[in-house]
C-alpha positions as a LaTeX table, in Angstrom:
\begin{tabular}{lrrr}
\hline
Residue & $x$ (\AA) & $y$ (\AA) & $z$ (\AA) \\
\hline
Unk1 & 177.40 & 137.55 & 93.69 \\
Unk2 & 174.37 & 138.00 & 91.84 \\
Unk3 & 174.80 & 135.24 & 89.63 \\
Unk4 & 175.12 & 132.71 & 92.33 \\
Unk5 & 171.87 & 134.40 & 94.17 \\
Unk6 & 170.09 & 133.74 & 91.22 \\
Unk7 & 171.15 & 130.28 & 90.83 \\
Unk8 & 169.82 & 129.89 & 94.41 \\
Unk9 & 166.44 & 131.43 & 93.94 \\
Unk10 & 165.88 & 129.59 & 90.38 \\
Unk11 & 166.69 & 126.11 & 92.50 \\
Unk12 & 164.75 & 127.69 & 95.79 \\
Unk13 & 166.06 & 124.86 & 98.09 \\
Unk14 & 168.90 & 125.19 & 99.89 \\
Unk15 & 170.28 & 121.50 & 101.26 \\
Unk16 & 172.47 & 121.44 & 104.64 \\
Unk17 & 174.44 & 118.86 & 105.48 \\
Unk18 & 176.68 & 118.30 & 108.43 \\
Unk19 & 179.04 & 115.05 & 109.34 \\
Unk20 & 180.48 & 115.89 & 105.36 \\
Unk21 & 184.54 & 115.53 & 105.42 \\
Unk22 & 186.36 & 116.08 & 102.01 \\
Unk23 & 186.45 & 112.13 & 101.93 \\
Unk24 & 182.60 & 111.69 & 101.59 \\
Unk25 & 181.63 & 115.39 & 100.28 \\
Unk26 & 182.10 & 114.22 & 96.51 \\
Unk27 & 179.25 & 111.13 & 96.67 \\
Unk28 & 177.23 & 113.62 & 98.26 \\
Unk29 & 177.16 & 115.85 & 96.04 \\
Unk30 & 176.46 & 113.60 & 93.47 \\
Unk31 & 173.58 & 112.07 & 95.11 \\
Unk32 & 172.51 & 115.70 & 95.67 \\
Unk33 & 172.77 & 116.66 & 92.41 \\
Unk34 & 171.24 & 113.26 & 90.75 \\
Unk35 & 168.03 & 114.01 & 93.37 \\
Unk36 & 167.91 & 117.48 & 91.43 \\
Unk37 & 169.34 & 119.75 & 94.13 \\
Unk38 & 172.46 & 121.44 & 92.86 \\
Unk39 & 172.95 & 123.27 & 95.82 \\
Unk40 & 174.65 & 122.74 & 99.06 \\
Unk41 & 175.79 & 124.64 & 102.31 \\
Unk42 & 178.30 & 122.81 & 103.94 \\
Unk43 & 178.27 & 124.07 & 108.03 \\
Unk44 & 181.46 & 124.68 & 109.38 \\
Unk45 & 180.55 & 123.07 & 112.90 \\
Unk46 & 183.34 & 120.13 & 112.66 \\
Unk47 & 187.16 & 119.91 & 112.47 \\
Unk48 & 187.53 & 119.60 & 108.09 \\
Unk49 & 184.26 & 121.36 & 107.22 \\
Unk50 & 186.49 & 123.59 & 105.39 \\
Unk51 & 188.78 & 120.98 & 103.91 \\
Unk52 & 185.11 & 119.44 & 102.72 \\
Unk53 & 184.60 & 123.14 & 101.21 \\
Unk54 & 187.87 & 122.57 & 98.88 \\
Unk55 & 186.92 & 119.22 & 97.75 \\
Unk56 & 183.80 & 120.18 & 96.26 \\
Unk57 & 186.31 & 123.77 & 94.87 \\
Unk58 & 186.06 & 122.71 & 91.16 \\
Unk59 & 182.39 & 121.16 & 90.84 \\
Unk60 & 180.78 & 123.66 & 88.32 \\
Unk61 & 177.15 & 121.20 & 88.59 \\
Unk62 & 177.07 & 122.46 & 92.12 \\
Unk63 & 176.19 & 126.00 & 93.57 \\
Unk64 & 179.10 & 125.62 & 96.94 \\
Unk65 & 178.67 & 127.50 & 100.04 \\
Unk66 & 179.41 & 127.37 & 103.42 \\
Unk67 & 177.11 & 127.92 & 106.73 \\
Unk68 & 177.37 & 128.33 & 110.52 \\
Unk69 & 179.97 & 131.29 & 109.84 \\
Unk70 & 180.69 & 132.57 & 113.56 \\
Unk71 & 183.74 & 134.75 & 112.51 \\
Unk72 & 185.36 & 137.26 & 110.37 \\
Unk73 & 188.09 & 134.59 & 109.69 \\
Unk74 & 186.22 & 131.80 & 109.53 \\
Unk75 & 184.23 & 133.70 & 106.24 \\
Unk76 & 187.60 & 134.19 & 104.85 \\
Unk77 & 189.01 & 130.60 & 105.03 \\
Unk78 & 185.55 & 129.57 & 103.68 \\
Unk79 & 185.74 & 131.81 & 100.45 \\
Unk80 & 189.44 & 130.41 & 99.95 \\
Unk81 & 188.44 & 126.87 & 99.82 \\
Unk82 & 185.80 & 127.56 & 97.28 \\
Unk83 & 182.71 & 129.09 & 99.04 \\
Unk84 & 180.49 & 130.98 & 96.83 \\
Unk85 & 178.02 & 132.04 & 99.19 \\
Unk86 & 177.95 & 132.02 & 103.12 \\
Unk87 & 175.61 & 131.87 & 106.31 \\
Unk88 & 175.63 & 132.74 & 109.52 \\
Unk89 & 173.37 & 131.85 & 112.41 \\
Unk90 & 173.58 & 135.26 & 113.60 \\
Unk91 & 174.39 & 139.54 & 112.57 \\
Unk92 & 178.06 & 140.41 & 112.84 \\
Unk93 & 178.19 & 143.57 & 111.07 \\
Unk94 & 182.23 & 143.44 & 110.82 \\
Unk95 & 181.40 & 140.27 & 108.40 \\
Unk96 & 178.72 & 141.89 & 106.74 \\
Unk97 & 181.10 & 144.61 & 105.59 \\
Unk98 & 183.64 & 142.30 & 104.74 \\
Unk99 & 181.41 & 140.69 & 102.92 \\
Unk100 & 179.82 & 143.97 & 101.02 \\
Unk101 & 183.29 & 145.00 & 100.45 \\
Unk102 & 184.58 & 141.65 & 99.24 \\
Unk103 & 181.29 & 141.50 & 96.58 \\
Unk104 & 180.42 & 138.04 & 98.75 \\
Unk105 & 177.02 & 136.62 & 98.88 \\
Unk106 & 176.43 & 136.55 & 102.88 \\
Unk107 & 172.81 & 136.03 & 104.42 \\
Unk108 & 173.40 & 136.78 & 108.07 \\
Unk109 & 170.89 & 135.42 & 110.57 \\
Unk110 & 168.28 & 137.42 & 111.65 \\
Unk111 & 165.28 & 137.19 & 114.03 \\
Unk112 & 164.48 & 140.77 & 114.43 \\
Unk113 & 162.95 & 144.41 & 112.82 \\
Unk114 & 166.51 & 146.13 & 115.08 \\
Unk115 & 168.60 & 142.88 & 112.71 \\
Unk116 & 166.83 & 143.41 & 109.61 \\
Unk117 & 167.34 & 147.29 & 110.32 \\
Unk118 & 171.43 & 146.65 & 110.34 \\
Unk119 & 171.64 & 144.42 & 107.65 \\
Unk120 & 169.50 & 146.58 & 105.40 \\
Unk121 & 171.44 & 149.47 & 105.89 \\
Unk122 & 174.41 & 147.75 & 105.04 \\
Unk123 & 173.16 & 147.74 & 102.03 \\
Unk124 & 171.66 & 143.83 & 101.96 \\
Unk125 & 168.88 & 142.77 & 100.32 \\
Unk126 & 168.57 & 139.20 & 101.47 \\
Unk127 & 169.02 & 137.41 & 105.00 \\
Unk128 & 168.95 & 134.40 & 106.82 \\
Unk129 & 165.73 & 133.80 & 108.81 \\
Unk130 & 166.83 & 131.27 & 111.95 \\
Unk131 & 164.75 & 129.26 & 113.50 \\
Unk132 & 162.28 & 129.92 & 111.35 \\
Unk133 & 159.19 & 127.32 & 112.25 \\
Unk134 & 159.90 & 128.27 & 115.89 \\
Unk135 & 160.14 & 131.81 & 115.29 \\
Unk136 & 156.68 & 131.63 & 113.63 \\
Unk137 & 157.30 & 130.57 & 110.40 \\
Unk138 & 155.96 & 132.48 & 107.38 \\
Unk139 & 153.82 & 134.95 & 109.20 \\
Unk140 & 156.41 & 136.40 & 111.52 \\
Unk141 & 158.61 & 136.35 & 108.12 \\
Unk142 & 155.44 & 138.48 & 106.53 \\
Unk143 & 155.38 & 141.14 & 109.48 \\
Unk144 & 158.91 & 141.53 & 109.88 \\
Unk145 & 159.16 & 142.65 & 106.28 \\
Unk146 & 156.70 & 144.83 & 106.06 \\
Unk147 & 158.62 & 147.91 & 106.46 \\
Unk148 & 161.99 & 146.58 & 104.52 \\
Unk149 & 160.88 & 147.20 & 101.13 \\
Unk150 & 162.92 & 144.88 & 99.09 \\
Unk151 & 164.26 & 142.29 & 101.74 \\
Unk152 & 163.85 & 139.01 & 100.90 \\
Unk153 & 164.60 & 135.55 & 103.27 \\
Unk154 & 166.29 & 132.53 & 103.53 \\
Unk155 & 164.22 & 131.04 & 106.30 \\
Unk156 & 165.63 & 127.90 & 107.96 \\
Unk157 & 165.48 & 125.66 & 111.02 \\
Unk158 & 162.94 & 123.46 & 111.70 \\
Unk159 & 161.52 & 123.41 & 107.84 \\
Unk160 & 160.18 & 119.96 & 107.07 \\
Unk161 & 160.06 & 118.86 & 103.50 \\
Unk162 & 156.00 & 118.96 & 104.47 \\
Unk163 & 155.46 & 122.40 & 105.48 \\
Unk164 & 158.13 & 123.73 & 102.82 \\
Unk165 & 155.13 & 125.24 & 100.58 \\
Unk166 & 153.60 & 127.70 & 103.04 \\
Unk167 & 157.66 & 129.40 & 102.55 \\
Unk168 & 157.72 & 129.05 & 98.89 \\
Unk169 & 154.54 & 130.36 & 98.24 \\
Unk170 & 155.93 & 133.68 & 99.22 \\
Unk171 & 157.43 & 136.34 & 96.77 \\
Unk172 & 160.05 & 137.09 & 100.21 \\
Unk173 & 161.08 & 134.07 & 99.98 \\
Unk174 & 164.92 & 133.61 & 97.59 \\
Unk175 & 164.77 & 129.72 & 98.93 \\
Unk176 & 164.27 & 127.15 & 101.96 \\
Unk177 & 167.11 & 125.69 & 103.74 \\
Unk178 & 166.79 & 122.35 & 104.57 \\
Unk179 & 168.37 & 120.66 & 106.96 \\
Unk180 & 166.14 & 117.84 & 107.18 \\
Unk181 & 166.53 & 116.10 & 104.31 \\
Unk182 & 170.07 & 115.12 & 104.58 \\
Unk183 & 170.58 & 113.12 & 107.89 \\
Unk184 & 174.00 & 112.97 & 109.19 \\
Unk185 & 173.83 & 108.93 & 110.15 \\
Unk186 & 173.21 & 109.00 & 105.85 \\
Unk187 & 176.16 & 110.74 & 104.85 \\
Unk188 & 178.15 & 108.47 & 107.74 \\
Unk189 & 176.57 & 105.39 & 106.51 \\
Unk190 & 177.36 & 106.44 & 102.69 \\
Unk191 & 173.35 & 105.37 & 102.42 \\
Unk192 & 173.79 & 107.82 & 99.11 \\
Unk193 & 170.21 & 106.06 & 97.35 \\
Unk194 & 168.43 & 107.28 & 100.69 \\
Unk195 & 169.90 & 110.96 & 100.00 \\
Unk196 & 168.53 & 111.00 & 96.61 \\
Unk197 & 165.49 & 109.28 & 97.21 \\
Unk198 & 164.96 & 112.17 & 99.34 \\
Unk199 & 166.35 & 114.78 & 97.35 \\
Unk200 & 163.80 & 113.87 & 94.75 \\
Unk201 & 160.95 & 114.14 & 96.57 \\
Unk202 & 161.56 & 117.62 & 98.01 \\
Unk203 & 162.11 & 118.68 & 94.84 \\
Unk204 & 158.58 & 117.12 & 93.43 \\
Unk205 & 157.56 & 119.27 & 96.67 \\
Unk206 & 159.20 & 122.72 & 94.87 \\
Unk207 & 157.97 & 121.82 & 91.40 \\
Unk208 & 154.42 & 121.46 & 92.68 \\
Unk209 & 154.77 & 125.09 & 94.61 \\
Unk210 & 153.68 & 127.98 & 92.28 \\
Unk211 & 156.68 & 130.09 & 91.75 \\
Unk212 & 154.98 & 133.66 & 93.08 \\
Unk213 & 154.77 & 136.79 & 90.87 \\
Unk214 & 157.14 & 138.94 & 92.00 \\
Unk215 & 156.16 & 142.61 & 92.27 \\
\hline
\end{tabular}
């Protein structure tokens, strides 16, 4: 679990991609990863998001996981097709213990200090922030942390590649998930140059954000 949080925070962009079945989840992934973005959350939102999961199983270029996790079983099927990581939109504490118990990296959405509270004292250290830009971005990020010492965010929803910095600039930030740059009419289209073309230049974005000191 640690290793693959690492991986995550060393990358600090987390790409999301819906519309991917396990026919058209391997080009993706390599237009991903020749853009520079080795990691991808696949949302489990449509019928063979999870067969998408397993096609992707044996990529070791690629850091796998799998998002919009509503239930306990849902987490389960993920982490058997390959999942290395998961996220949820939302706290369900009977996932987070699965999850704690299972030694599976799991940010759980949440939005506020009585969500935070729960997840912390389940003993996490990092969680989904969702929406983030209209939840108020970076500063409502800064005050909900203040009294978690320790917790650190994966903020998404709403997080263009062009306001990406003001998250990165943050030591509470692990990494950004981005939704954005991956349209769905792309991956439908196969219009792979566009998702690298993109890729790229989010990740020009990243490299020209100071990493912060961490205290």
């Amino acid at each position: 679990m640690t290793d693959v949080l690492q991986q995550i925070a060393a990358v600090r962009v987390v790409a999301i991609a819906t519309g991917v079945t396990a026919e058209n989840a391997e080009p993706l992934a390599d237009a991903l990863v020749a853009g520079g973005l080795p990691v991808l959350e696949l949302p489990l939102r449509e019928a063979g998001s999870v067969k998408a999961v397993a096609a992707l199983r044996d990529r070791r270029d690629l850091v796998l996981g799998a998002g919009t996790i509503l239930t306990l079983d849902q987490a389960k099927a993920a982490v058997d097709a390959g999942a290395t990581y998961l996220v949820a939109p939302g706290l369900d504490m009977k996932i987070v213990e699965w999850a704690v118990a299972a030694n599976v990296l799991f940010f759980p959405g949440v939005f506020t200090g009585t969500e935070i509270t729960h997840a912390y004292n389940a003993g996490l250290r990092v969680a989904k922030f969702f929406p983030a830009e209209p939840g108020g971005g970076i500063t409502t990020i800064k005050m909900l942390a203040a009294p978690f010492p320790g917790m650190k965010f994966l903020p998404t929803g709403g997080i263009t590649p062009e306001v990406m910095h003001r998250y990165l600039e943050s030591d509470l930030i692990v990494a950004v998930g981005q939704g954005a740059m991956v349209k769905k009419e792309w991956i439908i289209e196969k219009r792979w140059n566009d998702v690298t073309e993109t890729t790229r230049r989010v990740m020009e974005i990243v490299k020209a954000t100071p990493k912060p000191a961490r205290p």
